[in-house]
GUVO-648735 format. One record per residue: residue in one letter; residue number from 0; chain; x, z, y of N, C-alpha, C, O, CB in turn. Coordinates in pm, whole numbers. Glycine has a CB too. Example, Ala and Ser with C-alpha at 12.3 -4.5 7.8 and 13.67 -1.06 7.14 Angstrom:
# GUVO-648735
{res=a&n=0&chain=A&n.east=1319&n.up=780&n.north=-569&ca.east=1230&ca.up=780&ca.north=-450&c.east=1320&c.up=780&c.north=-330&o.east=1424&o.up=846&o.north=-332&cb.east=1131&cb.up=905&cb.north=-447}
{res=s&n=1&chain=A&n.east=1285&n.up=708&n.north=-225&ca.east=1367&ca.up=714&ca.north=-106&c.east=1290&c.up=787&c.north=3&o.east=1341&o.up=804&o.north=114&cb.east=1408&cb.up=572&cb.north=-60}
# end
This chain:
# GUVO-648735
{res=x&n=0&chain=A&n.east=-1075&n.up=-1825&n.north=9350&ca.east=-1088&ca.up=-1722&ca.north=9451&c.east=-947&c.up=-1681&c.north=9492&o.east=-864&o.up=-1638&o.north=9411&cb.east=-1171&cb.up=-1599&cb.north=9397}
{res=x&n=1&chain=A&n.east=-923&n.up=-1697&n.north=9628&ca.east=-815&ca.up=-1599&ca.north=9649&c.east=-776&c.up=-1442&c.north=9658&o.east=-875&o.up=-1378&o.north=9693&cb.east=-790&cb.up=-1630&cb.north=9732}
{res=x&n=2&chain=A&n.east=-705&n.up=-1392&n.north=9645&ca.east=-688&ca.up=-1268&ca.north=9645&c.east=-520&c.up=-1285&c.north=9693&o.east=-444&o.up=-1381&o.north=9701&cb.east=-734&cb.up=-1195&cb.north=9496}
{res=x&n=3&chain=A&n.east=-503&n.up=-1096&n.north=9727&ca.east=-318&ca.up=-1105&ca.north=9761&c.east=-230&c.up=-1070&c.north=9612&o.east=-228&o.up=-997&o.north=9513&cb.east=-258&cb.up=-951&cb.north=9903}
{res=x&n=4&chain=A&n.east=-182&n.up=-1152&n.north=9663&ca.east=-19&ca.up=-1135&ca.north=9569&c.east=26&c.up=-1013&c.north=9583&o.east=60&o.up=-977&o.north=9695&cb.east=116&cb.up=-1228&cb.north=9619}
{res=x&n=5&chain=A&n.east=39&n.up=-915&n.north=9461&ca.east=105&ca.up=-749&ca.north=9471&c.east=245&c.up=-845&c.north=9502&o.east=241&o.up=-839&o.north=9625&cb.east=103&cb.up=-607&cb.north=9286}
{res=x&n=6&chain=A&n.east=322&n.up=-899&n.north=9483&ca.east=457&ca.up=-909&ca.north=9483&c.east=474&c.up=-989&c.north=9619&o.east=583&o.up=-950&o.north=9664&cb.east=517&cb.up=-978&cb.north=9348}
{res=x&n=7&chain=A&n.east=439&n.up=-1049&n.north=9676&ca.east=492&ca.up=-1163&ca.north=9811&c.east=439&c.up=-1137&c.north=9879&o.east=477&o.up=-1158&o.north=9994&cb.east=484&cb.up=-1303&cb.north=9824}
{res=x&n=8&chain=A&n.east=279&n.up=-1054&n.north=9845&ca.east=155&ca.up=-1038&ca.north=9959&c.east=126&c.up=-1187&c.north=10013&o.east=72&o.up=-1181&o.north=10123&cb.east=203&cb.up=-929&cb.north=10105}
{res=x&n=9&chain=A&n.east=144&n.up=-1305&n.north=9971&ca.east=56&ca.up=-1413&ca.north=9972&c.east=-66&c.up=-1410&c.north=9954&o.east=-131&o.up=-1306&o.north=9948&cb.east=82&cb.up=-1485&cb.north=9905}
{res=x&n=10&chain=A&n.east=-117&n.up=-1535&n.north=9942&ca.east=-269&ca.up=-1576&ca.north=9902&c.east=-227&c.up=-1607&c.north=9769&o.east=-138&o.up=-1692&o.north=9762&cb.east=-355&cb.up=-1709&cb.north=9989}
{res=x&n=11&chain=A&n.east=-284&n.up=-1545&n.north=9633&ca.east=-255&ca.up=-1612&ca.north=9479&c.east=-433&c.up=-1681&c.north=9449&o.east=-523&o.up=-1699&o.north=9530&cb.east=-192&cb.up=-1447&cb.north=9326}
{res=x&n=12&chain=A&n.east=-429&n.up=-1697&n.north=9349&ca.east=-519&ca.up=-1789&ca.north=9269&c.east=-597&c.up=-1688&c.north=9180&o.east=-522&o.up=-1640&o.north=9095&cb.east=-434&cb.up=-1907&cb.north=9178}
{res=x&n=13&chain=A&n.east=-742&n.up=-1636&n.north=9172&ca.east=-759&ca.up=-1549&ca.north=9041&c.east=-875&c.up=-1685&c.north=8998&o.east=-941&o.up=-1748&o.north=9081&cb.east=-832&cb.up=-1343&cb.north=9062}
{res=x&n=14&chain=A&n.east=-876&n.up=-1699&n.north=8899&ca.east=-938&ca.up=-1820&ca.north=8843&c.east=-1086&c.up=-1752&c.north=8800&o.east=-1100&o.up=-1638&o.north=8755&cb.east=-840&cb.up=-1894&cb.north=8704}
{res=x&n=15&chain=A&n.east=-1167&n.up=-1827&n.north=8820&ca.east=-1322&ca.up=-1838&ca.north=8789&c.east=-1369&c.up=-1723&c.north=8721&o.east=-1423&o.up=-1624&o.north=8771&cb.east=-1359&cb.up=-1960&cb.north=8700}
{res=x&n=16&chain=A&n.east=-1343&n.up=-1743&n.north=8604&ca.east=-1326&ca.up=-1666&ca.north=8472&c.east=-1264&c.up=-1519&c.north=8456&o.east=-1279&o.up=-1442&o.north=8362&cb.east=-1243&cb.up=-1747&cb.north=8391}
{res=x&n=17&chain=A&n.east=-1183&n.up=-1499&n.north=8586&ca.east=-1120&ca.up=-1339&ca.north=8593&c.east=-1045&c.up=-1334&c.north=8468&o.east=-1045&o.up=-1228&o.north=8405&cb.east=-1242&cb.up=-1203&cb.north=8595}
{res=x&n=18&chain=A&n.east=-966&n.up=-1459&n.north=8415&ca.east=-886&ca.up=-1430&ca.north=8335&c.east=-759&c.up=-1432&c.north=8342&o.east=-684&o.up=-1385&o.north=8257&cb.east=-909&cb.up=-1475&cb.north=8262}
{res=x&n=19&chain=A&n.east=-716&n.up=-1501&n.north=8475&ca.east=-561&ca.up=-1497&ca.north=8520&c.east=-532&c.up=-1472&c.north=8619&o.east=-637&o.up=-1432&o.north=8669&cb.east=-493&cb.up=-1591&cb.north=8515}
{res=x&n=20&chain=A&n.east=-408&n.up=-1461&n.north=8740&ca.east=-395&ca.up=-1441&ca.north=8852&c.east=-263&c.up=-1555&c.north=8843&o.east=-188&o.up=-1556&o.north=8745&cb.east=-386&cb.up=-1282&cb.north=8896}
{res=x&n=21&chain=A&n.east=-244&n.up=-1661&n.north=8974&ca.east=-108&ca.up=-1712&ca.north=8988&c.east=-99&c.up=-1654&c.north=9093&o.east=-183&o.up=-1590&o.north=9156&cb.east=-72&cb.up=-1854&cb.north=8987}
{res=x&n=22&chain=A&n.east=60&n.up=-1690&n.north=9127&ca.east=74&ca.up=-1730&ca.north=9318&c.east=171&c.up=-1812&c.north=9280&o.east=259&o.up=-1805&o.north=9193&cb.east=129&cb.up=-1598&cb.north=9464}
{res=x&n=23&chain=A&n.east=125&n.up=-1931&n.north=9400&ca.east=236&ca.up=-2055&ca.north=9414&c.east=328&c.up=-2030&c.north=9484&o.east=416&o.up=-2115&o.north=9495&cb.east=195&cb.up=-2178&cb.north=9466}
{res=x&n=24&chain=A&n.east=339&n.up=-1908&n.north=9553&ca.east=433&ca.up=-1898&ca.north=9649&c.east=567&c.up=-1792&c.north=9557&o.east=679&o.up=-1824&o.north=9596&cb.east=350&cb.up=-1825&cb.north=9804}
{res=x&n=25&chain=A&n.east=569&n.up=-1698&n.north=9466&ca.east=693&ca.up=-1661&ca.north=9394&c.east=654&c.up=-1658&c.north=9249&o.east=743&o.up=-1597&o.north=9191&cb.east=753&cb.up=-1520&cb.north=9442}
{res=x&n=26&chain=A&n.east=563&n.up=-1696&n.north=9167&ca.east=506&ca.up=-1826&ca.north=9049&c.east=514&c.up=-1670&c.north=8952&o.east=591&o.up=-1643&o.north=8860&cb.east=651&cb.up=-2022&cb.north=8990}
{res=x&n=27&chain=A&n.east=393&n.up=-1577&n.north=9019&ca.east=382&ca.up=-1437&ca.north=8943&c.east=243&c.up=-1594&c.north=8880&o.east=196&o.up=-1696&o.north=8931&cb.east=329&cb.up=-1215&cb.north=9057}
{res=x&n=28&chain=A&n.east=228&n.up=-1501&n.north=8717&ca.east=152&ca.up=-1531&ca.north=8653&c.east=122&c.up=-1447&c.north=8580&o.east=208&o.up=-1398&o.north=8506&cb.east=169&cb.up=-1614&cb.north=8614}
{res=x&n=29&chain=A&n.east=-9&n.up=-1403&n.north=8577&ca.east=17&ca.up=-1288&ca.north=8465&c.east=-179&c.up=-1294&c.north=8451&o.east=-251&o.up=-1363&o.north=8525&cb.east=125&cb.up=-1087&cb.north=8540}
{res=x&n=30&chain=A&n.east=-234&n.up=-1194&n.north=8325&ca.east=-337&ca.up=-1174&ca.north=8304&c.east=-410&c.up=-1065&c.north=8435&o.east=-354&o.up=-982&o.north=8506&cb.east=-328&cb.up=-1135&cb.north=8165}
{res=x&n=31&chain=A&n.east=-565&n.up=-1108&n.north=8427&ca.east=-628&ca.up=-1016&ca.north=8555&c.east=-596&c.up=-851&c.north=8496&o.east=-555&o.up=-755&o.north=8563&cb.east=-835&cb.up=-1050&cb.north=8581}
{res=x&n=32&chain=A&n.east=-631&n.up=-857&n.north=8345&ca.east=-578&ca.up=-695&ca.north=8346&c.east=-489&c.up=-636&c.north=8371&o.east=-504&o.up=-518&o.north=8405&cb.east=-572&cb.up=-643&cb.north=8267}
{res=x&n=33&chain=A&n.east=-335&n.up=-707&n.north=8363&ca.east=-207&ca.up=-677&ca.north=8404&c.east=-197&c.up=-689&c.north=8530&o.east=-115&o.up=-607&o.north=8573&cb.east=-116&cb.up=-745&cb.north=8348}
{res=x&n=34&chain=A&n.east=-255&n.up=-774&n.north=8636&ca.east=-275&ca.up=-774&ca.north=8756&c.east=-334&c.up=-601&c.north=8835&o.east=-286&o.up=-537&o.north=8928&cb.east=-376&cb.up=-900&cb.north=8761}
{res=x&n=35&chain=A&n.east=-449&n.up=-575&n.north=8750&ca.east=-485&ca.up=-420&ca.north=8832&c.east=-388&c.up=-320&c.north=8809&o.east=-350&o.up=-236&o.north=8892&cb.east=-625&cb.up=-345&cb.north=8782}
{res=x&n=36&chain=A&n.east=-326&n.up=-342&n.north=8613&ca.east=-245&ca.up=-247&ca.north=8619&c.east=-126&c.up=-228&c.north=8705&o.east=-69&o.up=-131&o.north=8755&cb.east=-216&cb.up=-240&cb.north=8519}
{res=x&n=37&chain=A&n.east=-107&n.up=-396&n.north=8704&ca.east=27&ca.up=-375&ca.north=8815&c.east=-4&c.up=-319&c.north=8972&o.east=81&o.up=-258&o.north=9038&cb.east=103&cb.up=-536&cb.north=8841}
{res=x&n=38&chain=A&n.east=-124&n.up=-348&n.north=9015&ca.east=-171&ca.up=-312&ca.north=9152&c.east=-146&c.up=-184&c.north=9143&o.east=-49&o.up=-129&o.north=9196&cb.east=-315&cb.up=-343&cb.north=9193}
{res=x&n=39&chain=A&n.east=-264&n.up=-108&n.north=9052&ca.east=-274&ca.up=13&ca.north=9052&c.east=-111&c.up=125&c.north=9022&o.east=-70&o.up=228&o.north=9075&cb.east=-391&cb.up=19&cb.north=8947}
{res=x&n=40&chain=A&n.east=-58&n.up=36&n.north=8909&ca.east=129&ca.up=161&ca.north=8940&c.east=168&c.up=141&c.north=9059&o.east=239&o.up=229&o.north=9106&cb.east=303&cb.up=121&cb.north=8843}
{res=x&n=41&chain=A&n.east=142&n.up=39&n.north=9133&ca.east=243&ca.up=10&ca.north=9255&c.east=184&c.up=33&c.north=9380&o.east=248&o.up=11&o.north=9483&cb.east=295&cb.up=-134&cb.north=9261}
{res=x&n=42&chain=A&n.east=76&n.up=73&n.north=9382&ca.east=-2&ca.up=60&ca.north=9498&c.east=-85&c.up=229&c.north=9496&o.east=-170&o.up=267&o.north=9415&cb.east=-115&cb.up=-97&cb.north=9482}
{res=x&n=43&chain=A&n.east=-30&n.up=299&n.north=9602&ca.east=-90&ca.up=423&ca.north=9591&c.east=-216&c.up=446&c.north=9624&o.east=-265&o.up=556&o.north=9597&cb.east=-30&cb.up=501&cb.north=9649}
{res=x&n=44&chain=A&n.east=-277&n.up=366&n.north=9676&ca.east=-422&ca.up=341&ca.north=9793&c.east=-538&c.up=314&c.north=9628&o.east=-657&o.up=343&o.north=9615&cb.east=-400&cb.up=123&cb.north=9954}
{res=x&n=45&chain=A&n.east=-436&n.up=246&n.north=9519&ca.east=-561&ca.up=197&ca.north=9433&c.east=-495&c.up=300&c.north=9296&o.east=-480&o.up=235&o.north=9193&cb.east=-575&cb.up=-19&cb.north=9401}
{res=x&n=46&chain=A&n.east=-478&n.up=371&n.north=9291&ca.east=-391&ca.up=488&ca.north=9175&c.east=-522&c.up=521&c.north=9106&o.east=-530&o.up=508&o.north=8984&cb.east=-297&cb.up=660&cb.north=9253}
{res=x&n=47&chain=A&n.east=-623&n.up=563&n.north=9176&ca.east=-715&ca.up=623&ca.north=9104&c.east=-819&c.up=512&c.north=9037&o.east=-929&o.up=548&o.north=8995&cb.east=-781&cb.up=724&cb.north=9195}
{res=x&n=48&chain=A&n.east=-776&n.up=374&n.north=9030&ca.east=-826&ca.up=316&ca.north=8926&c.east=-809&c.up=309&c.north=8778&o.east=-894&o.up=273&o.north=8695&cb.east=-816&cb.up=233&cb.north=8955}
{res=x&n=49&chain=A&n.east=-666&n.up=357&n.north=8754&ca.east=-665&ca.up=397&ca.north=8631&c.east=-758&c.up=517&c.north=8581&o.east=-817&o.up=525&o.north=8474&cb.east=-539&cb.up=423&cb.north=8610}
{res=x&n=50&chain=A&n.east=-755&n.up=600&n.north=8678&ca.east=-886&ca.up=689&ca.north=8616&c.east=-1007&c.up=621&c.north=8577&o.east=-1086&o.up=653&o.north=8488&cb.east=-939&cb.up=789&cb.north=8717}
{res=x&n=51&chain=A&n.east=-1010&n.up=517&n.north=8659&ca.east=-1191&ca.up=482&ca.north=8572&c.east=-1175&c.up=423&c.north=8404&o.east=-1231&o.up=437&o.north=8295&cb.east=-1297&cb.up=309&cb.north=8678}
{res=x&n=52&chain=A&n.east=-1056&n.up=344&n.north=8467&ca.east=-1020&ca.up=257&ca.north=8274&c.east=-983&c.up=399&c.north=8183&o.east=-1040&o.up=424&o.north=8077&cb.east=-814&cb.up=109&cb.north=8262}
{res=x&n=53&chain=A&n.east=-890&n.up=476&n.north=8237&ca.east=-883&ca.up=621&ca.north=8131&c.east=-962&c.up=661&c.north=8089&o.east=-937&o.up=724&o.north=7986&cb.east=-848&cb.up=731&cb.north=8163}
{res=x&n=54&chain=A&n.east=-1074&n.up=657&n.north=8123&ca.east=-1193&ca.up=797&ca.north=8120&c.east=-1203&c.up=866&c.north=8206&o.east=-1321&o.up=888&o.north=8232&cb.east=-1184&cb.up=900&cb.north=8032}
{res=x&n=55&chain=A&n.east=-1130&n.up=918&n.north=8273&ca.east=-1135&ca.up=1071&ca.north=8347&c.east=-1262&c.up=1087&c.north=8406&o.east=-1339&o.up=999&o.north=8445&cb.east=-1024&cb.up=1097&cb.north=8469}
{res=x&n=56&chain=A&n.east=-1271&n.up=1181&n.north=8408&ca.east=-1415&ca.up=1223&ca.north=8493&c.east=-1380&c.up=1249&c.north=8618&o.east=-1261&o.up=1223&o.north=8635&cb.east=-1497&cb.up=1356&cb.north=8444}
{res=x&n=57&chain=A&n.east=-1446&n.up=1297&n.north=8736&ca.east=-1463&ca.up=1379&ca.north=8841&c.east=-1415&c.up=1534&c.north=8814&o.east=-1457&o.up=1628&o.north=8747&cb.east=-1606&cb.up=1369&cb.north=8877}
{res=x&n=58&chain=A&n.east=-1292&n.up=1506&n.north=8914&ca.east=-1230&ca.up=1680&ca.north=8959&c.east=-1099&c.up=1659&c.north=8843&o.east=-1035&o.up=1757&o.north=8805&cb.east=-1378&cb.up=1867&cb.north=8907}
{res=x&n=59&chain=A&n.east=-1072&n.up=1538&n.north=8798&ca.east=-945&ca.up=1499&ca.north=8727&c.east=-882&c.up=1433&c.north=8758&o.east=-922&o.up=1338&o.north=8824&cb.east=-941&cb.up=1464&cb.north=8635}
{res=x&n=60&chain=A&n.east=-701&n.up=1453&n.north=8715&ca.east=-642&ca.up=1356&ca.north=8771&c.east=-673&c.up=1202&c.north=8747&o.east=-775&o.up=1193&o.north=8680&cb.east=-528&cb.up=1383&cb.north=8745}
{res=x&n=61&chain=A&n.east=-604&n.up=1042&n.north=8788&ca.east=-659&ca.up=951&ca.north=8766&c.east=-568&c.up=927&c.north=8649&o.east=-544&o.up=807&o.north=8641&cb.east=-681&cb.up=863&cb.north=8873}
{res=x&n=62&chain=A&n.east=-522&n.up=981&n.north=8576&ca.east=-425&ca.up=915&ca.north=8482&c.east=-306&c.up=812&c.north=8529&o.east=-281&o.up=754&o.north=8635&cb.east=-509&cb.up=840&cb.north=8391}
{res=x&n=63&chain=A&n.east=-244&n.up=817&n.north=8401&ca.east=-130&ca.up=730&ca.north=8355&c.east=-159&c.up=589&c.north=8313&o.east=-261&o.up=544&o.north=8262&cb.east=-66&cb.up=792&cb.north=8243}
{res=x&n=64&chain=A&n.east=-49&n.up=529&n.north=8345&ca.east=-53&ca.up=392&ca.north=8256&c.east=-7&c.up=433&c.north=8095&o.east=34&o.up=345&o.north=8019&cb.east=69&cb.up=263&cb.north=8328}
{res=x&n=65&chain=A&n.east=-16&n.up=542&n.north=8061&ca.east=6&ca.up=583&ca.north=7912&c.east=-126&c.up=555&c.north=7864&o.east=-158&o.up=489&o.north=7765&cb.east=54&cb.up=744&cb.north=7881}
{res=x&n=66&chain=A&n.east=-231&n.up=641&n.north=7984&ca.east=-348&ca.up=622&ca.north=7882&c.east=-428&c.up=516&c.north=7930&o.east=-544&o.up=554&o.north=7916&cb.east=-440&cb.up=749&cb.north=7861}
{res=x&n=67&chain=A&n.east=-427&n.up=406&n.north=7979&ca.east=-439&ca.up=346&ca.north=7988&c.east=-461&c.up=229&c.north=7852&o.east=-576&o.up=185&o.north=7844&cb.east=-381&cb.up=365&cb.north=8068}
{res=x&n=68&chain=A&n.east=-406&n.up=200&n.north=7793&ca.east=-452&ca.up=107&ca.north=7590&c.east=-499&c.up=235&c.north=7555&o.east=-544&o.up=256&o.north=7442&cb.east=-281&cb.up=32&cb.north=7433}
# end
């Protein structure tokens, strides 16, 4: 499946399995979980996804990549 590259904004590779992400175009490789986390610190539009992996409820902030593990 393709998806965008947080780093080049290319087309990368997320493999079948949702277990990796490439891009052939600046050779990011990394795991799909490190992929959202990286989306989500860097990308203000998707911030409040760490709230769902945190816990937080509704009417809370979305968390940190602290609480995040």
């Amino acid at each position: 499946m393709k998806i965008k590259c947080p780093k080049c904004k290319e087309d990368a590779d997320l493999s079948p399995d949702f277990s990796f992400v490439k891009c052939g175009s600046c050779d990011l490789d990394m795991s799909y979980g490190e992929y959202v986390k990286f989306v989500a610190h860097n990308q203000a539009t998707y911030s409040d996804i760490l709230g769902d992996y945190a816990g937080s409820t509704e009417g809370q902030t979305a968390g940190s990549l602290d609480e995040w593990d």
